[in-house]
C-alpha positions in Angstrom: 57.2 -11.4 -53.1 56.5 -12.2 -49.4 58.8 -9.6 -47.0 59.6 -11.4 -43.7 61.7 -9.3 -41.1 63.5 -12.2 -39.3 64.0 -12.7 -35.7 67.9 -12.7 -36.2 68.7 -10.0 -39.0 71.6 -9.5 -41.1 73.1 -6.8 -38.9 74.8 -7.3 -36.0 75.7 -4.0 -34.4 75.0 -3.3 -30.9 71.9 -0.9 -31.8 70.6 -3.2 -33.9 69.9 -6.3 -31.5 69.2 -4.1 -28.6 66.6 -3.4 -30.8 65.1 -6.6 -31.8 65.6 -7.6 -28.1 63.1 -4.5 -27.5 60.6 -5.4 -30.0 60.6 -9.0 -29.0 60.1 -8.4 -25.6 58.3 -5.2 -25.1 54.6 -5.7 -23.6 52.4 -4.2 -26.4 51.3 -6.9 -29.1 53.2 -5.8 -32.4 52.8 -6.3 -35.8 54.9 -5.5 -39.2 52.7 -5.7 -42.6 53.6 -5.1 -46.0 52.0 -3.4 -48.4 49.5 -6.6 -49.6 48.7 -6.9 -45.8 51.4 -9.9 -44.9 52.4 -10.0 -42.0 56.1 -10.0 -41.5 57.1 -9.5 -38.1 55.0 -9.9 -34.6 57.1 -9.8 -31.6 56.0 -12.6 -28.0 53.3 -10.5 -26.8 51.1 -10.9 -30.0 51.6 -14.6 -30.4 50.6 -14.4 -26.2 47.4 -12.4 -27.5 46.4 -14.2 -30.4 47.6 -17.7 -28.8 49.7 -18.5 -31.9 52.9 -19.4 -32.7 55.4 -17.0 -34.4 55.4 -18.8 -37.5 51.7 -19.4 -37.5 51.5 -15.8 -37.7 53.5 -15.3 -40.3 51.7 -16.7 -42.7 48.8 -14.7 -42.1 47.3 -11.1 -43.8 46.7 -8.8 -41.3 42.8 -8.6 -42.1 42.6 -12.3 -41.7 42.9 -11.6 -37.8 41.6 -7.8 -37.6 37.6 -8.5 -37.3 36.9 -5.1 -39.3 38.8 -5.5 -42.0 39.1 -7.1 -45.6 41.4 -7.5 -48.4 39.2 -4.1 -50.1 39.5 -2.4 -46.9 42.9 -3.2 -46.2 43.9 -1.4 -49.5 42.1 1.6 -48.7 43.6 1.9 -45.5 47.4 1.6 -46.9 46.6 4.3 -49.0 45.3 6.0 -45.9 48.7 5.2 -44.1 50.6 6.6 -47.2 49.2 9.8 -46.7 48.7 10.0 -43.4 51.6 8.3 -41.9 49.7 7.5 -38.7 46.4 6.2 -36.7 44.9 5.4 -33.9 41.8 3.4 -33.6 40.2 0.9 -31.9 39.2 -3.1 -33.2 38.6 -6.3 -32.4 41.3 -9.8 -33.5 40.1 -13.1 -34.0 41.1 -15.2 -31.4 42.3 -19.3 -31.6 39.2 -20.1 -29.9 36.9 -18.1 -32.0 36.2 -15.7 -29.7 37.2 -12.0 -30.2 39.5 -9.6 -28.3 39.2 -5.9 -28.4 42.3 -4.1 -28.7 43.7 -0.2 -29.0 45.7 0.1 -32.4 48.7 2.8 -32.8 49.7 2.1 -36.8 52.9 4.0 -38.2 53.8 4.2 -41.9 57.6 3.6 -42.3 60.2 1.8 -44.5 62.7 -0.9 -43.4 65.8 -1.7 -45.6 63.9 -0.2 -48.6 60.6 -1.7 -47.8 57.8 -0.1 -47.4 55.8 -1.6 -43.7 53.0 -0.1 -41.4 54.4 -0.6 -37.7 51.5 -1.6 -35.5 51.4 -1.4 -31.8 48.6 -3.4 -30.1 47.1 -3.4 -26.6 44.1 -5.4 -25.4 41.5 -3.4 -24.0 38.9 -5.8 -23.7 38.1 -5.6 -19.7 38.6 -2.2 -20.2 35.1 -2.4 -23.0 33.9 -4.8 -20.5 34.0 -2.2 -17.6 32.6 0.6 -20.0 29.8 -1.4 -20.8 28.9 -2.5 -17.5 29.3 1.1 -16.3 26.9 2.6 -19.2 24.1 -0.3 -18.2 24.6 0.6 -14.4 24.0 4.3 -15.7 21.1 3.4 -18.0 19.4 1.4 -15.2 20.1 4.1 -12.7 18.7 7.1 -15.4 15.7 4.6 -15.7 15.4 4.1 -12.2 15.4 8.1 -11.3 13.0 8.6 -14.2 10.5 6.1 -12.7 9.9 7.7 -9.4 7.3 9.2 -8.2 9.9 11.8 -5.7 11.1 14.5 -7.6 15.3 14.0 -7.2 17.8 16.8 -7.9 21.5 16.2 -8.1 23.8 19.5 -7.1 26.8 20.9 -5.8 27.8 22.4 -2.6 27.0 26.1 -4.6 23.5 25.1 -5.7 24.6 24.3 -9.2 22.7 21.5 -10.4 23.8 18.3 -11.8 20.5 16.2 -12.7 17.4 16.2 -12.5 14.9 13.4 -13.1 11.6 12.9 -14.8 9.1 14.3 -11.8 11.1 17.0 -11.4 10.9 18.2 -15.1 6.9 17.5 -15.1 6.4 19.3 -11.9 8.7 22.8 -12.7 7.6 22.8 -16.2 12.1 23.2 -17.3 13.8 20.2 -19.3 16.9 18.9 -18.1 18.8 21.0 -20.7 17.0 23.9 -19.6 18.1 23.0 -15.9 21.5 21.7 -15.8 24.4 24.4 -15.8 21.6 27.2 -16.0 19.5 27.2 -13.3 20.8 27.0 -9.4 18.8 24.6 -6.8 18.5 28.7 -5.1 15.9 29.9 -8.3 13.7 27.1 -7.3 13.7 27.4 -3.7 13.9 31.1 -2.7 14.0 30.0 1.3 17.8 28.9 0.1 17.9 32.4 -0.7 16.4 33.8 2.1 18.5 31.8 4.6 15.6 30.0 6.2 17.4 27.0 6.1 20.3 26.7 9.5 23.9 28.1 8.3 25.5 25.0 9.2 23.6 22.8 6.6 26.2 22.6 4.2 28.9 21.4 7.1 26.1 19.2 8.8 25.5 17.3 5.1 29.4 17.1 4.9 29.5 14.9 7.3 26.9 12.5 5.9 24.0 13.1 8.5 21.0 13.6 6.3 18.7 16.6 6.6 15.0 17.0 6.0 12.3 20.0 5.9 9.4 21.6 4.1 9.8 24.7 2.0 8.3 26.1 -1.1 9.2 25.3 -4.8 9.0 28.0 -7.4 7.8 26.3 -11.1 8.6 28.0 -14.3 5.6 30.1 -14.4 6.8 31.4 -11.3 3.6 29.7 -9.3 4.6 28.1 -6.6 3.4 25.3 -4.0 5.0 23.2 -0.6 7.2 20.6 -0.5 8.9 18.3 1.6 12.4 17.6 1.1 15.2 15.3 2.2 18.8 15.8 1.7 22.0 13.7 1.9 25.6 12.9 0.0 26.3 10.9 -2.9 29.0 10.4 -4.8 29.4 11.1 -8.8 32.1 10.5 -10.6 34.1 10.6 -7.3 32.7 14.2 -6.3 30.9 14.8 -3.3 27.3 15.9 -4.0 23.9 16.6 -2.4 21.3 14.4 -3.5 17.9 16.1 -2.7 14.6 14.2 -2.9 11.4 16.3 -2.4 7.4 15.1 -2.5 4.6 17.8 -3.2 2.8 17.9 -0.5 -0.1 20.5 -1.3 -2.7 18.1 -0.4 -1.4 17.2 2.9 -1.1 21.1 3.8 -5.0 21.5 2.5 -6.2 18.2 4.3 -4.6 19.7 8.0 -6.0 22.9 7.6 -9.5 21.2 7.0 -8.3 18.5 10.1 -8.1 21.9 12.0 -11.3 23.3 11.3 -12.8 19.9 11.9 -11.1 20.0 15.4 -12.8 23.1 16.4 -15.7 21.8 14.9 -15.3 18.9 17.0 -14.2 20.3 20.3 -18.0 22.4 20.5 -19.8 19.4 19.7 -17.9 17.1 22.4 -19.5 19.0 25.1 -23.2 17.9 24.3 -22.3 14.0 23.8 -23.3 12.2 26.5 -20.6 10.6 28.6 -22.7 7.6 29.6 -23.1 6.5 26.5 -18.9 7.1 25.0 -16.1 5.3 26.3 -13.8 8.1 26.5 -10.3 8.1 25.2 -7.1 7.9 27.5 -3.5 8.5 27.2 -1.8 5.4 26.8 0.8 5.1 29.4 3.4 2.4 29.0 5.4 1.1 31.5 8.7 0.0 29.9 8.7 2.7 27.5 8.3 -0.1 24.6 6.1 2.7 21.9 5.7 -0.4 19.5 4.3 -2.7 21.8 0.9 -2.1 23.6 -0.3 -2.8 26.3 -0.4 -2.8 30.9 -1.7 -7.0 30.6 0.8 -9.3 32.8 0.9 -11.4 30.4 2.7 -8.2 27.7 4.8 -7.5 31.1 6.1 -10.5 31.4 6.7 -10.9 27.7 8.6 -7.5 27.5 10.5 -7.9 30.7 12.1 -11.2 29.0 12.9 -9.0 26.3 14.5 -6.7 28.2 16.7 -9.2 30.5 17.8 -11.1 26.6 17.9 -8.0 24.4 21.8 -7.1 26.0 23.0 -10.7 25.4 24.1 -12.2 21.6 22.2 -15.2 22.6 19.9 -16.3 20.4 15.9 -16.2 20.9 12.7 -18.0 19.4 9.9 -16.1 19.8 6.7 -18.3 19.6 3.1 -17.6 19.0 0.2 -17.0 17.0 -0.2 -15.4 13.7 -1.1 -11.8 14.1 0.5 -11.9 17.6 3.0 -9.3 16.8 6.6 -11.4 16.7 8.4 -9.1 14.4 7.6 -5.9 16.0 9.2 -8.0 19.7 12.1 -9.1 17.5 12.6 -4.9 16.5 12.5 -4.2 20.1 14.8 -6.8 21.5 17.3 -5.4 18.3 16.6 -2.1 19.7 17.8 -2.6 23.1 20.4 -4.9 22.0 24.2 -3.4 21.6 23.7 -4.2 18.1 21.4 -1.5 17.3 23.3 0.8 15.2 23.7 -1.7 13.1 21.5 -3.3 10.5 18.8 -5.7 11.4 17.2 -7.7 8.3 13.7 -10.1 8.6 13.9 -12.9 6.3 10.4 -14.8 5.8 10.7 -18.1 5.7 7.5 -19.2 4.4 8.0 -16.4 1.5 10.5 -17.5 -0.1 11.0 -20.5 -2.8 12.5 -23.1 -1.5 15.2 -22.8 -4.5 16.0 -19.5 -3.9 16.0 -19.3 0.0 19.8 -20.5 0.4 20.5 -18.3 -1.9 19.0 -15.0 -0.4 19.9 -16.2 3.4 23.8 -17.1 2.2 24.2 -15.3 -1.3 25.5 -17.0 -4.3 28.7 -17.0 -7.1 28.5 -15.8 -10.9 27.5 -18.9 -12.4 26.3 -20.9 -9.6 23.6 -21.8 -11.4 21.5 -20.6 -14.2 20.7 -16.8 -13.6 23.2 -16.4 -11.4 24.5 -13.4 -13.5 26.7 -11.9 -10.9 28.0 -12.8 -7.3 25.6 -11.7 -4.5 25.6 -11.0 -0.9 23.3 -13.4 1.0 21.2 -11.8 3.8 23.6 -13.1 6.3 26.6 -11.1 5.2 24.7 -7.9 4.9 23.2 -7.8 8.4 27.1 -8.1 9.6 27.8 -7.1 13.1 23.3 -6.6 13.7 20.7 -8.8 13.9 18.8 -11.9 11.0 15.6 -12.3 12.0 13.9 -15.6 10.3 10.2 -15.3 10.5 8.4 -18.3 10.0 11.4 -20.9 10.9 9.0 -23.9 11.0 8.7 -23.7 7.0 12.5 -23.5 6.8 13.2 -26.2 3.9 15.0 -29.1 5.7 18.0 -29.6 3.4 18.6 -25.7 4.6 18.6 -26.2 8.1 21.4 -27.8 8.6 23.8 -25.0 7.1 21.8 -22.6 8.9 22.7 -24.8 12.2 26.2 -24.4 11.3 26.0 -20.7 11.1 24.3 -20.6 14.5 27.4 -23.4 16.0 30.3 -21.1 14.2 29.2 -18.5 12.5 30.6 -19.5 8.7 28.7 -20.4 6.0 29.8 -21.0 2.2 27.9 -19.1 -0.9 26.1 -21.4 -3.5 28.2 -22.3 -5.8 31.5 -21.1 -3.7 34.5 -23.3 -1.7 35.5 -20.0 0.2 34.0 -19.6 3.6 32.5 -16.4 5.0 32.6 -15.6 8.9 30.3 -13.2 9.9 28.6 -11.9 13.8 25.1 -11.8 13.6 22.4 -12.7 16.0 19.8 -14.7 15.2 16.0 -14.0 16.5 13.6 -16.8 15.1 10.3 -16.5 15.1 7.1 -19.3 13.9 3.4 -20.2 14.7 4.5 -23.9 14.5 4.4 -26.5 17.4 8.6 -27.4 16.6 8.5 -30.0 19.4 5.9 -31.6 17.2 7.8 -31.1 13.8 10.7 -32.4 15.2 9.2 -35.6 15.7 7.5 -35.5 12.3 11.1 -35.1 11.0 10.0 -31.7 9.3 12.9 -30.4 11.3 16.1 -30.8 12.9 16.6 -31.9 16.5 19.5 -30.0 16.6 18.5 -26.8 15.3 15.5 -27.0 17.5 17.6 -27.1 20.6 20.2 -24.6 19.3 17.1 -21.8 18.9 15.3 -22.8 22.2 18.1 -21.1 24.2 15.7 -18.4 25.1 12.2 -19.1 24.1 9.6 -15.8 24.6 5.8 -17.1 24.3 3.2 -13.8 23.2 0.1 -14.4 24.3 -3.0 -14.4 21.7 -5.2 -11.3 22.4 -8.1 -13.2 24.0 -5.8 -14.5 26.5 -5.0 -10.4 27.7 -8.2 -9.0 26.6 -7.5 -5.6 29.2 -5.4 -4.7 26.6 -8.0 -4.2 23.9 -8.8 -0.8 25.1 -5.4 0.6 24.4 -4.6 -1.5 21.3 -7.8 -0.2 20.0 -7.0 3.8 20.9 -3.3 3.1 19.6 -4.7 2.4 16.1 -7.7 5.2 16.3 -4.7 7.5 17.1 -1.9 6.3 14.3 -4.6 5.6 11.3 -6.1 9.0 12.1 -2.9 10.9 11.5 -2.3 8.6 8.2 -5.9 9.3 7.2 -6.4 13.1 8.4 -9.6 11.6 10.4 -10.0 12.6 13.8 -12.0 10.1 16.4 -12.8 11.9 19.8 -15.0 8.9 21.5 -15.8 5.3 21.0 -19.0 3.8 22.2 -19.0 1.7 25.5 -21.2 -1.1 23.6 -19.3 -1.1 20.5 -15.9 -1.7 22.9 -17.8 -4.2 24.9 -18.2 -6.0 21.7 -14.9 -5.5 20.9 -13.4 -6.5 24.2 -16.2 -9.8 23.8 -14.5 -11.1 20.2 -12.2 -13.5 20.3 -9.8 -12.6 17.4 -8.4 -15.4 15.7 -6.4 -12.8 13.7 -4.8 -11.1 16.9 -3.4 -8.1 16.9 -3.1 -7.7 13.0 -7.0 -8.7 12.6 -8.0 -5.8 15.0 -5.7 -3.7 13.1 -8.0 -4.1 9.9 -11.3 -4.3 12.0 -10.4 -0.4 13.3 -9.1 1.0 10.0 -12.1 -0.6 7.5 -14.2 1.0 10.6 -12.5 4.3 10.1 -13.1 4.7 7.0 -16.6 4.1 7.4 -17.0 6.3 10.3 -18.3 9.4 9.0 -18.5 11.9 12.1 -16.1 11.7 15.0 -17.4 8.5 17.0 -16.3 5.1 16.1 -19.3 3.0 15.2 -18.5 -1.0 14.3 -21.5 -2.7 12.8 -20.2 -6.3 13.0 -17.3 -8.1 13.3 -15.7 -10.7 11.0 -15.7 -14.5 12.3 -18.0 -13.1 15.3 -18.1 -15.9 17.7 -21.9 -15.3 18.5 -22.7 -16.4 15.1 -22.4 -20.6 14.1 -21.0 -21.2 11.6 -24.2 -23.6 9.3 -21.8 -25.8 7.9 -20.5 -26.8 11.3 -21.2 -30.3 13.2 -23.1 -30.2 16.4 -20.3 -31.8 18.1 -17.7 -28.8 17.1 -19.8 -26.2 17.7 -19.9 -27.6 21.3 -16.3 -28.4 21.2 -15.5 -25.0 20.2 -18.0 -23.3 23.6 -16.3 -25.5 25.9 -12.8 -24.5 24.4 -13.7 -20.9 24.7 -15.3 -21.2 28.3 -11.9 -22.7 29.3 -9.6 -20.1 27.3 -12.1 -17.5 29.7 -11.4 -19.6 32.7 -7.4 -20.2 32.5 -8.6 -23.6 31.6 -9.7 -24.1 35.6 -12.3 -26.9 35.7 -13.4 -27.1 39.0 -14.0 -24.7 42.0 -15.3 -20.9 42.1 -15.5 -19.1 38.4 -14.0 -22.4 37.1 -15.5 -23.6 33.8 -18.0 -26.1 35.2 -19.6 -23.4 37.0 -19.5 -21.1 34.1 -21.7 -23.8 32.0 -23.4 -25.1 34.8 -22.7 -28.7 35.0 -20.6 -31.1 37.6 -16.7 -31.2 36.7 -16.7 -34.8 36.2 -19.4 -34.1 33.4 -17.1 -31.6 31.8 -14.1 -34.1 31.9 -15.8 -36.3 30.6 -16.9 -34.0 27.5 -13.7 -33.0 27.2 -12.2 -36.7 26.8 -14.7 -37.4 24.2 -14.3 -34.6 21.8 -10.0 -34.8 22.1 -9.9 -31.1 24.2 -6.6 -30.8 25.6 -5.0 -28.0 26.8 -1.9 -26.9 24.4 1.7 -26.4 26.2 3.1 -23.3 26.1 6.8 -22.7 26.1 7.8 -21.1 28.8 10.9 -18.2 29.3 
């Protein structure tokens, strides 16, 4: 005999239809079931969860909507019910659409009128599963992340008691992370913590979030022990305040400066019997606008930097043109530097890196679902260098179809996600940077006329390196000096024929090519002199697959380059290759030589 509880009832006391009012309306989903598993009663807010009608419902069992249970199973768990009279316990309901929710049940065994029901109250929990499962991926990807680096990181409180530890860090004490955590303070693996080596005020100077770094000593398990560097700053777990400390063995770098020291004092006796004709002997590199990145006393890297200096306080934006290897990103760093935007965060975006199907979508960020992939909304880099500085390397290679929402950024400073309607306002300044002639892509239609003009504001030309060749000297000491501390190599002297040669090259690479000549030749430099065998691309050399007609192109090119590209009168090219300026012109017409113009600040 099906048992329905109507809506309505048979009594009408006050109690009673307060009552069904209640039940009808309260906000947890409920259902009434007989013994067989009908269903008999459900109030609004189930039909709202299951997206049925009352008497849709109604003519349901119970486990045709509970995903975990049967007609079997439904029988064992009345008799359950019987006995126990309650339980709690999560499950999941079919919805209309055939999708399932997730839902907390509270089931009560009691009798109405006689009748023998199980009271169920039912909430939906499923964005609460949704957030627990995100949260124990985010965890497992963090855990794995931890695990996989090659820092040893410990996680611990204000007293020392630790938290966490991660994979390097149980290798290198020799304890697991049972062993560890709730046993063993961060004080029985350093004993300077213990000694008080460390200032008094670390604990209030990490409380206010300014990290902390030193070099102490680490005890292992076996009670050996060896030094460390280590960094320390907040996090927060589980809404606690804790100190995250990230340390790096660094045995090897203590054992190659004690043998850089001995080698220094080797060094220093054997400098006095080198012969000082024959060295070019190092100098302090003075700089005169106190620019450490960028080297050099030329006035062509004076002028550069003193342009720098006079657009650096403005917002206005700057294109900074030249060669590859000329050092653009390092000027765009500086000018950020002396900017009032320096606090904040500046982020390089290459260009030419960059798909052009993903490059709208890492300069301006994307929705969930914008396109396939898209698994969750991200911030483009536009939005993250808020209030600081974009800097777009290699603009010239800037997809087309992307330059006009990049124009609009520059115009107003909003932009819209892929894949959103909203718009997003941000401040950011915008340094560009390319190796391209633009003037000469604009006309080719490989890019806007418009954008052109709106990055041209406050164009900065760097010079190639054979165009301030007095610079060589200290570009080449810079890089003896900051490789040598990288490689524990110490070079006292440089040959004045192997820096004639050097000064001599022309360096089609730039700056970054006399980079890798100086380290390769570091490495191969086994006392303390600087020895260069050859150089690549050597201009002295002709190349055998060239034309007779470039490899004269390319010597009259160079002989201009030398000569500022002066043809006539006293150390003007003609002179330089002995023959009548007319005669020169007249070469130069015929093989297409034409001196490039260079943007000037």
């Amino acid at each position: 005999m099906k048992t329905t509880i109507t809506r309505t009832g048979q009594k009408t006391d006050k109690d009673f239809l307060w009552t069904q009012f209640y039940l009808d309306n309260a906000p947890d989903a409920i259902f009434w079931t007989d013994p067989t598993g009908q269903i008999c009663y459900v109030n609004n807010s189930a039909c709202k969860l299951l997206d049925k009608t009352y008497d849709e419902l109604l003519e349901k069992n119970f486990f045709d909507i509970d995903v975990n249970l049967s007609h079997e199973s439904w029988l064992e768990f009345w008799k359950e019910m019987e006995k126990d009279r309650f339980k709690s316990f999560e499950s999941f309901f079919f919805c209309k659409d055939g999708n399932t929710k997730a839902v907390e049940i509270l089931a009560k065994y009691l009798e109405y009128e006689g009748w023998p029901l199980i009271y169920m109250s039912t909430k939906d929990i499923s964005e609460k599963k949704q957030t627990e499962e995100a949260l124990r991926e985010s965890e497992q990807k963090f855990r794995a992340l931890i695990d996989q680096a090659a820092d040893g990181i410990i996680f611990h409180d204000f007293s020392g008691n630790i938290i966490d530890i991660n994979r390097q860090t149980e290798i290198s004490f020799g304890y697991t992370r049972e062993e560890v955590i709730g046993r063993i303070k961060v004080q029985d693996m350093d004993p300077n913590v213990e000694n008080k080596q460390h200032p008094n005020d670390l604990w209030q100077q990490l409380k206010t979030g300014e990290p902390y770094s030193f070099e102490t000593i680490h005890v292992r398990k076996d009670q050996s022990t060896y030094p460390v560097e280590v960094r320390l700053g907040i996090v927060e777990v589980n809404g606690e305040k804790h100190i995250l400390s990230i340390w790096r063995n660094i045995t090897k770098r203590k054992q190659a400066e004690d043998e850089l020291k001995n080698a220094f004092e080797q060094i220093q006796n054997l400098k006095e019997h080198l012969e000082q004709e024959n060295v070019y002997l190092k100098k302090e590199i003075q700089l005169k606008h106190g620019h450490k990145e960028i080297i050099g006393e030329s006035p062509a890297v004076t002028h550069v930097l003193e342009n720098a200096e006079k657009v650096a306080p403005l917002n206005t934006c700057v294109l900074l043109l030249g060669e590859t290897g000329t050092g653009k990103e390092l000027l765009a760093h500086e000018i950020h530097r002396l900017s009032a935007r320096s606090k904040k965060t500046m982020i390089t975006v290459n260009c030419a890196a960059l798909p052009a199907t993903l490059i709208e979508t890492e300069l301006f960020g994307c929705e969930k679902g914008a396109y396939t992939g898209a698994f969750q909304s991200r911030m483009g880099r536009f939005e993250a260098a808020k209030g600081g500085t974009v800097f777009l390397d290699e603009i010239g290679d800037l997809p087309i179809e992307i330059q006009a929402k990049l124009l609009k950024v520059l115009q107003s400073g909003q932009f819209e996600r892929v894949g959103s309607t909203n718009t997003v306002t941000v401040d950011v300044r915008v340094i560009a940077a390319t190796n391209h002639d633009l003037e000469k892509c604009v006309s080719e239609g490989k890019f806007r006329k418009d954008l052109f003009y709106r990055l041209n504001v406050f164009p900065i030309h760097l010079p190639p390196l054979r165009e301030r060749k007095e610079d060589i000297p200290l570009l080449v000491w810079s890089f003896v000096k900051s490789l040598g501390e990288n490689m524990g190599k110490m070079i006292d002297a440089i040959p004045k024929k192997t820096m004639k040669k050097l000064c001599e090259y022309h360096w089609p690479g730039n700056i970054r090519e006399i980079k890798n000549i100086i380290e390769r030749a570091m490495i191969l430099s086994s006392g303390s002199v600087l020895q260069i065998d050859r150089l690549e691309n050597d201009s002295s050399e002709i190349k055998p697959y060239m034309m007779l007609d470039e490899v004269v192109k390319e010597h009259i090119i160079n002989v201009l380059e030398i000569s500022e590209w002066r043809i006539r009168g006293k150390r003007g090219a003609a002179e330089k290759l002995n023959i009548k300026p007319t005669t020169l012109e007249s070469k130069m017409k015929k093989l297409g030589i034409t001196r490039k113009i260079k943007y000037s600040t």
